[in-house]
SEFIKE-699234 format. One record per residue (C-alpha): residue number from 1; residue in one letter; x, y, z negated. Coordinates in pm, whole numbers, plus 50000, padded with zeros to 5 digits. Layout:
(rec NUM 'a' (X Y Z))
...
//
This chain:
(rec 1 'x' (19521 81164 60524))
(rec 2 'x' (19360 81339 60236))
(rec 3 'x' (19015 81128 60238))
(rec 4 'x' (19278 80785 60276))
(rec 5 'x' (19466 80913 59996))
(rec 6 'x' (19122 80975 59776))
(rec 7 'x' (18984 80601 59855))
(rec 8 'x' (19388 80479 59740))
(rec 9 'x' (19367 80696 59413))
(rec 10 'x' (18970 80552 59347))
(rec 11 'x' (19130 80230 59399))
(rec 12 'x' (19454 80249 59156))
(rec 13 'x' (19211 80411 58894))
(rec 14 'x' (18981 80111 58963))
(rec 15 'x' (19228 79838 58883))
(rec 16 'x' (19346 80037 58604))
(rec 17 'x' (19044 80074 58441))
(rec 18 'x' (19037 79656 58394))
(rec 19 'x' (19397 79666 58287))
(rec 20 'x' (19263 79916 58002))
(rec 21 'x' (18967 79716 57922))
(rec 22 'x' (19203 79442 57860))
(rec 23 'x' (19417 79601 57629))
(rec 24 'x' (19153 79763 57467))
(rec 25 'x' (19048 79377 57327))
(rec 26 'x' (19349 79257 57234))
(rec 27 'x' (19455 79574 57061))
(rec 28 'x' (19113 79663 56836))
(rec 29 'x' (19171 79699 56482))
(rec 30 'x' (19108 79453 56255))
(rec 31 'x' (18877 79491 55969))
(rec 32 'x' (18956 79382 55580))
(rec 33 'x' (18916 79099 55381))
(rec 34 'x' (18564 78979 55272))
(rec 35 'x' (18508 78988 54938))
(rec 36 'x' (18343 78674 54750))
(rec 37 'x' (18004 78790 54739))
(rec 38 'x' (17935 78615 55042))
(rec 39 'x' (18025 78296 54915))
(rec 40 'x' (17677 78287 54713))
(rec 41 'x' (17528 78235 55027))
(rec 42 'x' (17643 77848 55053))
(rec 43 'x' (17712 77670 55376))
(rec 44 'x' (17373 77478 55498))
(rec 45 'x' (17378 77242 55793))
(rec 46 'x' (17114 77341 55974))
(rec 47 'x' (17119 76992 56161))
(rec 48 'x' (17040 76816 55826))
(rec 49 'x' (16740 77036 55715))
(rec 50 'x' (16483 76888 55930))
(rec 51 'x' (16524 76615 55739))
(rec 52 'x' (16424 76784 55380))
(rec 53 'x' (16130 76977 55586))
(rec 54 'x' (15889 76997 55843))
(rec 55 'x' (15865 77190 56180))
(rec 56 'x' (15571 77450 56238))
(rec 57 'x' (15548 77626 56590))
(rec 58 'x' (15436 78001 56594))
(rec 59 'x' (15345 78194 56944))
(rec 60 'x' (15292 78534 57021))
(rec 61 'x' (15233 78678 57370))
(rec 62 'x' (15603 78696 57408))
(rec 63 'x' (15787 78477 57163))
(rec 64 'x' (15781 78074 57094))
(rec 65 'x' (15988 77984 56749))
(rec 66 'x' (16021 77688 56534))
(rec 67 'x' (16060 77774 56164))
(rec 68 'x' (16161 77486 55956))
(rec 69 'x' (16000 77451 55620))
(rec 70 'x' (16337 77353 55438))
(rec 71 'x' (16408 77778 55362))
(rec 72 'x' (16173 77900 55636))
(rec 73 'x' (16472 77948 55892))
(rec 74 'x' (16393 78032 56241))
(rec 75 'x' (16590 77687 56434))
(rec 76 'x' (16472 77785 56746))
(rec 77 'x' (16280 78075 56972))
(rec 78 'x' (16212 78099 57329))
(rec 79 'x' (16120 78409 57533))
(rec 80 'x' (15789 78345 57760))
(rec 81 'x' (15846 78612 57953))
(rec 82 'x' (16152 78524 58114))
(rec 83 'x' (16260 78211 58282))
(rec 84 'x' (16564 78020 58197))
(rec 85 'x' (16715 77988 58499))
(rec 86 'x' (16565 78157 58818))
(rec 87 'x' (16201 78061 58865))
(rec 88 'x' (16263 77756 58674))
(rec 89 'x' (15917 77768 58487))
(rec 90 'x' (16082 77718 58195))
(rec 91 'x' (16109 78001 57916))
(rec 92 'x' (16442 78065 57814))
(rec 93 'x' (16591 77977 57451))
(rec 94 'x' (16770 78190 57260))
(rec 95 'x' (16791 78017 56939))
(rec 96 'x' (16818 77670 56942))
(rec 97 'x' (16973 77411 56697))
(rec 98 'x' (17104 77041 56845))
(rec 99 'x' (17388 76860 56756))
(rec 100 'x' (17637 77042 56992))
(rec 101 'x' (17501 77373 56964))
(rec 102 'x' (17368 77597 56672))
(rec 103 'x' (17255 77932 56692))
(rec 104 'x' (16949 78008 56421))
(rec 105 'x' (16811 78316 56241))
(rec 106 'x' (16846 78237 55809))
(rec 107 'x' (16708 78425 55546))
(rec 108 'x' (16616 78359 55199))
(rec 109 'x' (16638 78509 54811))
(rec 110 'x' (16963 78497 54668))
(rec 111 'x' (17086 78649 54370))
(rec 112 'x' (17096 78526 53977))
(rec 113 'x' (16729 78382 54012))
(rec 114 'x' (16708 78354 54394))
(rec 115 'x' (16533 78036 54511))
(rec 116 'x' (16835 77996 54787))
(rec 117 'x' (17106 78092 54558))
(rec 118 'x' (17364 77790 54649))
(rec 119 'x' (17586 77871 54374))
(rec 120 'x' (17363 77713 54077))
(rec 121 'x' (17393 77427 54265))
(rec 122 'x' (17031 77462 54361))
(rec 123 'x' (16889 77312 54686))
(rec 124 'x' (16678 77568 54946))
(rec 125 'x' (16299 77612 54910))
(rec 126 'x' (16054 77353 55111))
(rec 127 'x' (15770 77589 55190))
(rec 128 'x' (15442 77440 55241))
(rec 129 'x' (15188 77543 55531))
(rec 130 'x' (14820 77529 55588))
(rec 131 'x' (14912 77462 55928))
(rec 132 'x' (15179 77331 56204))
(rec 133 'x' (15060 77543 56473))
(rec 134 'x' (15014 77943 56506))
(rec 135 'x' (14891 78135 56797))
(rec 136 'x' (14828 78498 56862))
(rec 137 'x' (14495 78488 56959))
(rec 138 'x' (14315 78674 57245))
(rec 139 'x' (14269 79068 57150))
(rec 140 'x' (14472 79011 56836))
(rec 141 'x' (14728 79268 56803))
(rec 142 'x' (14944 79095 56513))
(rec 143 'x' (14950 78729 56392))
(rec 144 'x' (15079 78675 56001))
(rec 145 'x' (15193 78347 55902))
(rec 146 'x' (15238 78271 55545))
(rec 147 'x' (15488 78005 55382))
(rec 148 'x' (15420 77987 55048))
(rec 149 'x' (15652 77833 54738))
(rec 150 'x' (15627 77783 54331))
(rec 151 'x' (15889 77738 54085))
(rec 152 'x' (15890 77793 53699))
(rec 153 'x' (15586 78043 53705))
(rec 154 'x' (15709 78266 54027))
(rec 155 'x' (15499 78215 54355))
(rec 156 'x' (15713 78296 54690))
(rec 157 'x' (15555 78390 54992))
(rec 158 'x' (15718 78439 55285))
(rec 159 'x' (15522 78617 55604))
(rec 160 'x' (15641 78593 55939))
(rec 161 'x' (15434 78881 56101))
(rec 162 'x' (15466 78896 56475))
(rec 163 'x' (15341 79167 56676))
(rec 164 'x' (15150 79166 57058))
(rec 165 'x' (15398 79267 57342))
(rec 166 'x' (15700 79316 57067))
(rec 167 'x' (16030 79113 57015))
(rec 168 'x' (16056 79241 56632))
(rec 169 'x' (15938 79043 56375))
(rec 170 'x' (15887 79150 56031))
(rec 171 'x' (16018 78923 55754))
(rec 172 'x' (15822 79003 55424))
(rec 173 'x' (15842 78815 55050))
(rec 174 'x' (15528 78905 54828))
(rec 175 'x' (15706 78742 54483))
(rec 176 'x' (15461 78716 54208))
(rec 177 'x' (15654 78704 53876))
(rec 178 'x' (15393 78433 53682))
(rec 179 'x' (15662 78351 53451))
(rec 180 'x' (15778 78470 53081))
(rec 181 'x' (16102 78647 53187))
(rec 182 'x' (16220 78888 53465))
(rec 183 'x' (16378 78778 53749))
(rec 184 'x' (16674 78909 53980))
(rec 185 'x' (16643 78800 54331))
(rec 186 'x' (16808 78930 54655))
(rec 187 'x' (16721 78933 55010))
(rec 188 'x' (16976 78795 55304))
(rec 189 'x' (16968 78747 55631))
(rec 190 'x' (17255 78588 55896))
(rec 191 'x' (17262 78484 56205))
(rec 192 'x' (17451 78118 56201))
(rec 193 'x' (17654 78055 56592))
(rec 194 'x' (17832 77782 56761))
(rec 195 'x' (18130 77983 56902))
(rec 196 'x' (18204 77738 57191))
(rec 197 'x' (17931 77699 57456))
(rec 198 'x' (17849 77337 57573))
(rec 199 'x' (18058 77251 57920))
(rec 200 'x' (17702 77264 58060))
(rec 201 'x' (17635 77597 57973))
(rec 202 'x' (17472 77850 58279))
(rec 203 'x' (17594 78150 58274))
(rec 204 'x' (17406 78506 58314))
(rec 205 'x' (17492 78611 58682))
(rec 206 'x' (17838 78638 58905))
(rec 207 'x' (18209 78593 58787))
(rec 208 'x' (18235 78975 58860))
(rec 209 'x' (18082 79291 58696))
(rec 210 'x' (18120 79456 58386))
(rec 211 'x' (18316 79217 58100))
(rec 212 'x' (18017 79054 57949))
(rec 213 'x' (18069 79031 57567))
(rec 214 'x' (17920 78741 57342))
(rec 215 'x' (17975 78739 56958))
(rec 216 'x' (17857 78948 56678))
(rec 217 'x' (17879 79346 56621))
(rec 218 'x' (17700 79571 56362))
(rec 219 'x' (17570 79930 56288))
(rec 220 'x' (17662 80080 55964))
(rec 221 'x' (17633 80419 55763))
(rec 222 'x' (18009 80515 55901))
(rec 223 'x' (17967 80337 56230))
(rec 224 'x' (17700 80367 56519))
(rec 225 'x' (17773 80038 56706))
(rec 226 'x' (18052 79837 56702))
(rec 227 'x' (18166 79456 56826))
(rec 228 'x' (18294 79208 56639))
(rec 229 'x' (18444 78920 56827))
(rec 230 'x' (18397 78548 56717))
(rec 231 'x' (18810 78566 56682))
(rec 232 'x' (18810 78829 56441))
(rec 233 'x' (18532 78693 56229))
(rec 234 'x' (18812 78349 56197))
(rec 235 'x' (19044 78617 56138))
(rec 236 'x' (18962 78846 55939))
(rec 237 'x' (18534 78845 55750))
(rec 238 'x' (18334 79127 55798))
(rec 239 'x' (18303 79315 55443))
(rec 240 'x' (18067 79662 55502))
(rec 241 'x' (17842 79855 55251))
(rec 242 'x' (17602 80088 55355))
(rec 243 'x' (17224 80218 55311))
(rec 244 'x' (17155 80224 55697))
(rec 245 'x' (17233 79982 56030))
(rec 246 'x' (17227 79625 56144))
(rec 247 'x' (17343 79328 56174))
(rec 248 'x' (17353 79086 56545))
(rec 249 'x' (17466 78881 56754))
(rec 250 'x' (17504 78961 57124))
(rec 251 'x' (17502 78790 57485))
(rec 252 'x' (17468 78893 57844))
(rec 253 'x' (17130 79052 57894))
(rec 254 'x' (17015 78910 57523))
(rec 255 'x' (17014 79003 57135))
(rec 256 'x' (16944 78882 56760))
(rec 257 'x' (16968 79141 56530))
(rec 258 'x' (16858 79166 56125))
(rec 259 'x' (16769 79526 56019))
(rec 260 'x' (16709 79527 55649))
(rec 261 'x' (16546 79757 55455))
(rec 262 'x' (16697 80122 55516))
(rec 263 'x' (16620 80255 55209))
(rec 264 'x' (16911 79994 54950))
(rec 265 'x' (17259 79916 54973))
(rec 266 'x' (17330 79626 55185))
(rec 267 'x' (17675 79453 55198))
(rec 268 'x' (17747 79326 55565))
(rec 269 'x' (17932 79020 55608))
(rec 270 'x' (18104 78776 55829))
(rec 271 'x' (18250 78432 55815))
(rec 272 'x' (18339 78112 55987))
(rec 273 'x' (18305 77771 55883))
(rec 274 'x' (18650 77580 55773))
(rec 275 'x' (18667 77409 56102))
(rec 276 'x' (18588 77753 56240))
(rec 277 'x' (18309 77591 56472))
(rec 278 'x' (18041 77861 56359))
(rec 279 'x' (18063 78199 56332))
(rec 280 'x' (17785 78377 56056))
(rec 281 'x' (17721 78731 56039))
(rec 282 'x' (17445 78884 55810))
(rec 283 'x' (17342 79114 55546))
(rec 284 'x' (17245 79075 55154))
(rec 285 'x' (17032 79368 55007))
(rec 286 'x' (17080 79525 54650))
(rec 287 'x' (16931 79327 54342))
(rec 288 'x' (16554 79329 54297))
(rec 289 'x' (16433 79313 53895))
(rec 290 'x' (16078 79172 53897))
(rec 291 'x' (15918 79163 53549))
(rec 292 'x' (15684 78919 53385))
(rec 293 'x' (15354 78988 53509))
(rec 294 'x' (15445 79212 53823))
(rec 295 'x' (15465 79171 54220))
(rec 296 'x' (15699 79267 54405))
(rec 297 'x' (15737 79252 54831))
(rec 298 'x' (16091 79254 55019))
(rec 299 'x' (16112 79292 55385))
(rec 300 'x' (16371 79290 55680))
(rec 301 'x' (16316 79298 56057))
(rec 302 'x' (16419 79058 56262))
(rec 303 'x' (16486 79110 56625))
(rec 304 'x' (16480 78808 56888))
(rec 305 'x' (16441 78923 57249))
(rec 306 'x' (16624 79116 57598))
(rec 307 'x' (16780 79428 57566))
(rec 308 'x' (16491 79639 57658))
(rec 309 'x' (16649 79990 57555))
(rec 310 'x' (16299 80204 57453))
(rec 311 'x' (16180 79878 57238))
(rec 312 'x' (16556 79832 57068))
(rec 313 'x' (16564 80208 57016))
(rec 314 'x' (16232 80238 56817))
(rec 315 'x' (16343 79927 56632))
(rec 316 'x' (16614 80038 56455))
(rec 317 'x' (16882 80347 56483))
(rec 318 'x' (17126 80276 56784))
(rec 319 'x' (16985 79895 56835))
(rec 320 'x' (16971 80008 57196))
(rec 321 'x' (17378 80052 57218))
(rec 322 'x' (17327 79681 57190))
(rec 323 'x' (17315 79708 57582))
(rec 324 'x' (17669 79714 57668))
(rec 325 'x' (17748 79994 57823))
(rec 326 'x' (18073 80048 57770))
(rec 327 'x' (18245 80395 57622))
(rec 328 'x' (18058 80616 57899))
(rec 329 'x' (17729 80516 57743))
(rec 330 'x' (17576 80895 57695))
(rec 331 'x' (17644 80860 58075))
(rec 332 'x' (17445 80517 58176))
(rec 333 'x' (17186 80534 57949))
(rec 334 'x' (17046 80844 58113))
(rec 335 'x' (17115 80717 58502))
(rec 336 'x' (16937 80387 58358))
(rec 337 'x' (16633 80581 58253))
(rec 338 'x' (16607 80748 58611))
(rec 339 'x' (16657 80430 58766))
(rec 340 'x' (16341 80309 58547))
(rec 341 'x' (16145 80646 58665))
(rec 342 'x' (16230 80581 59036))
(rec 343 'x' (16097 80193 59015))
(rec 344 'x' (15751 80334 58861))
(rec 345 'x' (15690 80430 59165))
(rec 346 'x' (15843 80174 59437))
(rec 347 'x' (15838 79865 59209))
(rec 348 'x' (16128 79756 59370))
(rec 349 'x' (16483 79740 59176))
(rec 350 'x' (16690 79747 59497))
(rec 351 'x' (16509 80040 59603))
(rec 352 'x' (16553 80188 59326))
(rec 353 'x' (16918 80139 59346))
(rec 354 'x' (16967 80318 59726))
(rec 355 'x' (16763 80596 59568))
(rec 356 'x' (17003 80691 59265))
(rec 357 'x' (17255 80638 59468))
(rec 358 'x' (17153 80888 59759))
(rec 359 'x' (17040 81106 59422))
(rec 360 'x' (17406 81108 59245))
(rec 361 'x' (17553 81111 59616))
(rec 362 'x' (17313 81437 59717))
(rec 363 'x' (17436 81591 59387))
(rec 364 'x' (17823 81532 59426))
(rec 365 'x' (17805 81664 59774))
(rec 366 'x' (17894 82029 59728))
(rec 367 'x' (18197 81931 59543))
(rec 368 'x' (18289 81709 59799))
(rec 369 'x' (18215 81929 60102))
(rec 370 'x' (18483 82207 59926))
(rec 371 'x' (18735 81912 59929))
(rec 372 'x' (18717 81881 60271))
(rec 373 'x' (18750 82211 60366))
(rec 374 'x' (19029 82227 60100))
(rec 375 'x' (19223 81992 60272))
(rec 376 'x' (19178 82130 60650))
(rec 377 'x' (19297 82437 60512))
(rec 378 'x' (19613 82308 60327))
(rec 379 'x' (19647 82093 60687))
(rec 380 'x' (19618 82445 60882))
(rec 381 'x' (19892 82575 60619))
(rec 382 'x' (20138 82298 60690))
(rec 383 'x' (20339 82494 60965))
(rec 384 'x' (20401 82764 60690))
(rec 385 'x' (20491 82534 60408))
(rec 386 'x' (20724 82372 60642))
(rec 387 'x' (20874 82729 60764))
(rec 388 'x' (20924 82813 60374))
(rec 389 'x' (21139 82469 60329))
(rec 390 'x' (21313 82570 60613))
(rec 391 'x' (21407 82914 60450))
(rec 392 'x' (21482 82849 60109))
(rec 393 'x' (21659 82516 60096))
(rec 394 'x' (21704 82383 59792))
(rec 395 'x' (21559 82684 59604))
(rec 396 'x' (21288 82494 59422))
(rec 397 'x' (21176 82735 59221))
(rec 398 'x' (21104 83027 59511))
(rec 399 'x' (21001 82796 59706))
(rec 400 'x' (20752 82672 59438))
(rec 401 'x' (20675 83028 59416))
(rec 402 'x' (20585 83103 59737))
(rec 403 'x' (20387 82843 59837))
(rec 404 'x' (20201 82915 59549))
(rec 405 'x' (20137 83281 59699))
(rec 406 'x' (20036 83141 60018))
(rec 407 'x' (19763 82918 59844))
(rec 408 'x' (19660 83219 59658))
(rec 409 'x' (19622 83427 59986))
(rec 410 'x' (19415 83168 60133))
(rec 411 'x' (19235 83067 59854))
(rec 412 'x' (19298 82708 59887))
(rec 413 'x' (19328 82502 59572))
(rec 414 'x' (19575 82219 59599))
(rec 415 'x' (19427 81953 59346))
(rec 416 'x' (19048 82000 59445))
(rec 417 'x' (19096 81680 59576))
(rec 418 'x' (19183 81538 59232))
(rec 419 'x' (18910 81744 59070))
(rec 420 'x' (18655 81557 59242))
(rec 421 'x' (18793 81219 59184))
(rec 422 'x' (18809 81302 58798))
(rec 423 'x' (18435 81400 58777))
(rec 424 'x' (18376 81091 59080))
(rec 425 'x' (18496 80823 58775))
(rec 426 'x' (18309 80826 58534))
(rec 427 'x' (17987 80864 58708))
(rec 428 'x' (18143 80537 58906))
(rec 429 'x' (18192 80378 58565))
(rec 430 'x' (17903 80432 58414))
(rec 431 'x' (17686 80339 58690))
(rec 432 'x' (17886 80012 58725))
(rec 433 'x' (17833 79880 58350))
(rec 434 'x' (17455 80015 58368))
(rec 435 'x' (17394 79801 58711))
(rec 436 'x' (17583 79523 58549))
(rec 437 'x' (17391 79513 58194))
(rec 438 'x' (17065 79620 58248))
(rec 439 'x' (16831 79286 58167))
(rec 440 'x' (16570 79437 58405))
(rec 441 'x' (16753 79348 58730))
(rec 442 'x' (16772 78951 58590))
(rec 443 'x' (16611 78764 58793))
(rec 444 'x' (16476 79097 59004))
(rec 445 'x' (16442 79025 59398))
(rec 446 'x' (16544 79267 59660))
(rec 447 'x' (16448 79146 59982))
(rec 448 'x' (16576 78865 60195))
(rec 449 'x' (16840 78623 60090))
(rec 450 'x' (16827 78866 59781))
(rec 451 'x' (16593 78684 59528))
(rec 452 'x' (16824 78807 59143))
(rec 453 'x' (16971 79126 59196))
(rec 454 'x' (17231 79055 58854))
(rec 455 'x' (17369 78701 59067))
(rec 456 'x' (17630 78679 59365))
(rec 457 'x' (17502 78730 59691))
(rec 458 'x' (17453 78334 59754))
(rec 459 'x' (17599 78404 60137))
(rec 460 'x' (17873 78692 60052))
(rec 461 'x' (17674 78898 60324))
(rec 462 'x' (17648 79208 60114))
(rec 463 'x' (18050 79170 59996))
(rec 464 'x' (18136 79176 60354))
(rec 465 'x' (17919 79453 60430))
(rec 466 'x' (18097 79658 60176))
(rec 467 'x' (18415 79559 60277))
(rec 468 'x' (18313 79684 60645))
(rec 469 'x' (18183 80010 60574))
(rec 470 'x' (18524 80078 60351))
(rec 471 'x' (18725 79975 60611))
(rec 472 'x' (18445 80232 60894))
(rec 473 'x' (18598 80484 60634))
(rec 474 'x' (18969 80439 60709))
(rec 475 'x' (18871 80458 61132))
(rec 476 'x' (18671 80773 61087))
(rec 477 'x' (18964 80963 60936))
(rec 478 'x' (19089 81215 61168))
(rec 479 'x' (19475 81183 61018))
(rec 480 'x' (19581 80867 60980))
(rec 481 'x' (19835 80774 60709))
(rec 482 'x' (20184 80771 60830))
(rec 483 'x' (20410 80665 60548))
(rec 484 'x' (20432 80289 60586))
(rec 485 'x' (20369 80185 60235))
(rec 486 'x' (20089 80415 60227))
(rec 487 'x' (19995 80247 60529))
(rec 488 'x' (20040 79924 60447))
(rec 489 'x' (19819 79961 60148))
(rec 490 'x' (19530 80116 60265))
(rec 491 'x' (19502 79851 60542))
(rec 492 'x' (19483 79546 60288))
(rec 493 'x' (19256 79745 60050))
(rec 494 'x' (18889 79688 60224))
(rec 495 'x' (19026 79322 60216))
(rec 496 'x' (19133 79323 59801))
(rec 497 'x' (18794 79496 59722))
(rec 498 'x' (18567 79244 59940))
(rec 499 'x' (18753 78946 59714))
(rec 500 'x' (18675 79134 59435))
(rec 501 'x' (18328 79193 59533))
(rec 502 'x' (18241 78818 59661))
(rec 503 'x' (18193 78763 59276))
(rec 504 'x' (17985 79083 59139))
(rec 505 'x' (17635 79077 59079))
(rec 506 'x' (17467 79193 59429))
(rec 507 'x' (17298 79441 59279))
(rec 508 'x' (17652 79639 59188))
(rec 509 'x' (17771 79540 59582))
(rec 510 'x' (17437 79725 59679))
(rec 511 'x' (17487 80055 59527))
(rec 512 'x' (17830 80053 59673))
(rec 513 'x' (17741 79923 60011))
(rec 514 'x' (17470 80254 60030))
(rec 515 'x' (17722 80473 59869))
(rec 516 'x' (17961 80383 60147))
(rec 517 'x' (17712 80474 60429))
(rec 518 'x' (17674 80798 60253))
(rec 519 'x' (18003 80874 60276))
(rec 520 'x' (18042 80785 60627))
(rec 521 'x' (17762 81037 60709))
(rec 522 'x' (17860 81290 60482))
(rec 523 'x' (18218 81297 60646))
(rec 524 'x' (18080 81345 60993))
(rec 525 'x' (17875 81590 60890))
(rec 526 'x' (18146 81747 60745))
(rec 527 'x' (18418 81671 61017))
(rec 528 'x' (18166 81858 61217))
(rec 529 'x' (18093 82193 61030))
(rec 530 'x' (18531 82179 60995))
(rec 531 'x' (18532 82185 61377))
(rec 532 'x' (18264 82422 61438))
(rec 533 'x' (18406 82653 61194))
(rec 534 'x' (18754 82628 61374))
(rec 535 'x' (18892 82460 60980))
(rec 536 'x' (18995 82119 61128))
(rec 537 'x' (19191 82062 61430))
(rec 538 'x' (18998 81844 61722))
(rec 539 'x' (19041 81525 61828))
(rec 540 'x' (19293 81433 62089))
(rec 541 'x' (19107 81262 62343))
//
């Protein structure tokens, strides 16, 4: 009854966890009050500049974007090396900006002489181009494209300097101060999002899996990573100031992120359009004084790409707890980086998966082979617990006592069982958000029916086989339960879990259909050490 009671506990703890995760978003603190420095920063349509500029196309290896003259904004990027939908052919797109949906990458020069600076009433720069078309060419490593502006005696250029193989982009101004007085210009940088998808939206995968989070979040000085839901940028703005961090906005699998210059102060900001349609998060450095006669060049880097963890990480400080791995992240992040050694060598994510999970399996099995023999000792020990209740009564205390002694004498420890189930957890959690969020098993086939390892099994084969092997678990367990709730529950339990399962990516239903099978081999090879050893009583034929 022990191993029933385990799989009853895994499952209450299970549940709970989602009940937690629930409360956890509707109870985060709130942030304060914005301050007006932010409101410098105007409100462009992004939807109307393409009429007071022109459209240039830039291409690296990796990245497709569409800067619009009017302020040099990025209004649209797609990432060539990954497909929309499942081998679609067509790259997917992360920025884009139509009339029902807006999500772009701004930046410009603010500040008391700023070209963008909205509050003089002042329109945005139209930059002009030698060209509409860039391209990375064969065996060049980086591609620089220059948008160039003049105004009053200042020249503005502003580089967009991509990079072979790389989804960060630097952002540079070279400002050469022509004119007869200084200037005062600051950098910004936002990221501008429609907070309701289209009705004809895809989503990233199945219903199930980890809680997949889109809106903004931001790294700061005092904070490594944080989220910052589109509700609580209508609520309450965003108002940070620190030297170091980032600004972005997330989705499954996918992030934009600003990193300004880490050696100013930045203010970090948030804020939502009247109608609160669009959400804006972004940064504006400290104040630039540029003499007559001088040059001076401001940068940021600007991030548009998946969630690949080593490229996030050399990016910028803790970009890679971009991918989502919940509060047992010092936990995934390592079991994600031996999942990446194993599938250097058998290229094959679903392989991969079996292998970690015979690994972590392999490594918990000590611990659970004492739990066994834990409990066929405290089952052997039963007749002499009872005798003691028949003894002392209602004597609580000796008999508390002496049972106590007994487990002492035998060396038995009574809540082994729970031990392992405490260390079991988080390992479970962690390998659950890292199976759920890791953008290399998009679109990664297995074998079979199998062709996207982060989607639903298409047939609900691999839910049922999970559902099966829990319920194998039950049948192999030499004492079944006999109170009737107890009962009760752990018959209807493979049946709640393979609902819950029909949903989760099949990647996730994997690693538990292999841990299952591990388990029923590791009890009968335990069951049979037990009996050889005389621990466990036989089987009544």
């Amino acid at each position: 009854m022990g191993s029933q009671r385990n799989i009853l506990v895994i499952a209450l703890l299970f549940v709970s966890f989602f009940i937690w995760k629930a409360w956890e978003e509707d109870h985060a603190p709130k942030p304060p009050v914005i301050n007006q420095l932010t409101q410098q920063l105007g409100e462009d349509n992004p939807t109307n500049s393409a009429v007071l500029g022109k459209t240039i196309t830039v291409k690296s290896d990796v990245l497709s974007l569409t800067i619009n003259t009017y302020g040099g904004d990025v209004q649209a990027a797609q990432l060539l090396k990954y497909d929309q939908t499942l081998h679609s052919g067509t790259p997917f797109q992360l920025l884009k900006s139509t009339p029902d949906f807006v999500y772009i990458a701004e930046s410009g020069l603010t500040g008391k002489d700023g070209p963008d600076n909205a509050i003089q009433g002042s329109k945005r720069p139209v930059y002009q181009t030698e060209q509409t078309e860039y391209v990375l060419a064969d065996g060049q490593d980086e591609l620089r494209v220059p948008l160039t502006y003049q105004v009053s005696g200042v020249s503005y250029t502003k580089y967009y300097v991509l990079h072979r193989g790389n989804y960060a982009i630097d952002v540079q101004y070279d400002i050469n101060n022509q004119s007869e007085s200084p200037i005062d210009v600051s950098m910004y940088g936002q990221l501008k999002q429609t907070i309701e998808l289209p009705e004809d939206t895809v989503t990233e995968g199945g219903r199930g899996g980890p809680d997949v989070f889109r809106g903004a979040a931001y790294s700061s000085s005092n904070t490594n990573y944080s989220k910052y839901s589109f509700d609580e940028v209508k609520d309450k703005a965003l108002d940070v100031s620190t030297q170091t961090g980032w600004v972005a906005m997330l989705q499954h699998y996918f992030v934009t992120a600003w990193i300004p210059a880490q050696d100013q102060n930045n203010l970090f900001y948030t804020r939502a359009t009247a109608n609160e349609s669009q959400a804006t998060i972004g940064f504006k450095g400290e104040s630039t004084i540029i003499q007559p006669g001088n040059s001076q060049t401001i940068s940021a880097k600007l991030w548009l790409g998946p969630e690949i963890q080593n490229q996030l990480k050399e990016t910028a400080n803790h970009l890679d707890l971009t991918v989502d791995y919940g509060w047992l992240w010092f936990l995934s992040q390592p079991l994600f980086y031996l999942l990446k050694f194993i599938h250097s060598f058998v290229g094959n994510w679903g392989i991969a998966i079996i292998i970690i999970t015979f690994i972590v399996r392999g490594i918990l099995f000590p611990l659970t082979r004492a739990q066994y023999r834990s409990m066929a000792k405290m089952k052997l020990l039963q007749p002499r617990i009872e005798a003691l209740k028949e003894r002392y009564g209602d004597d609580k205390q000796k008999m508390s006592a002496e049972t106590m002694a007994i487990y002492k004498q035998e060396k038995v420890n009574p809540i082994g069982g729970c031990f392992l189930i405490l260390i079991q957890m988080p390992i479970f959690i962690s390998l659950f958000y890292m199976l759920g969020n890791a953008v290399e098993l998009r679109h990664a086939p297995f074998a079979l029916w199998i062709y996207d390892l982060s989607a639903q099994d298409p047939y609900y084969i691999f839910p049922l086989l999970m559902g099966g092997t829990m319920l194998l678990i039950q049948m192999m367990s030499p004492t079944p339960a006999t109170d009737p709730l107890q009962k009760g529950l752990m018959t209807i339990m493979p049946m709640i879990f393979t609902v819950f399962f029909l949903w989760f990516p099949s990647g996730l239903v994997l690693y538990y259909i292999v841990s299952n099978l591990f388990t029923i081999a590791q009890q009968r090879i335990i069951y049979w050490e037990l009996e050889k050893n005389g621990l466990h009583e036989k089987k009544k034929k």
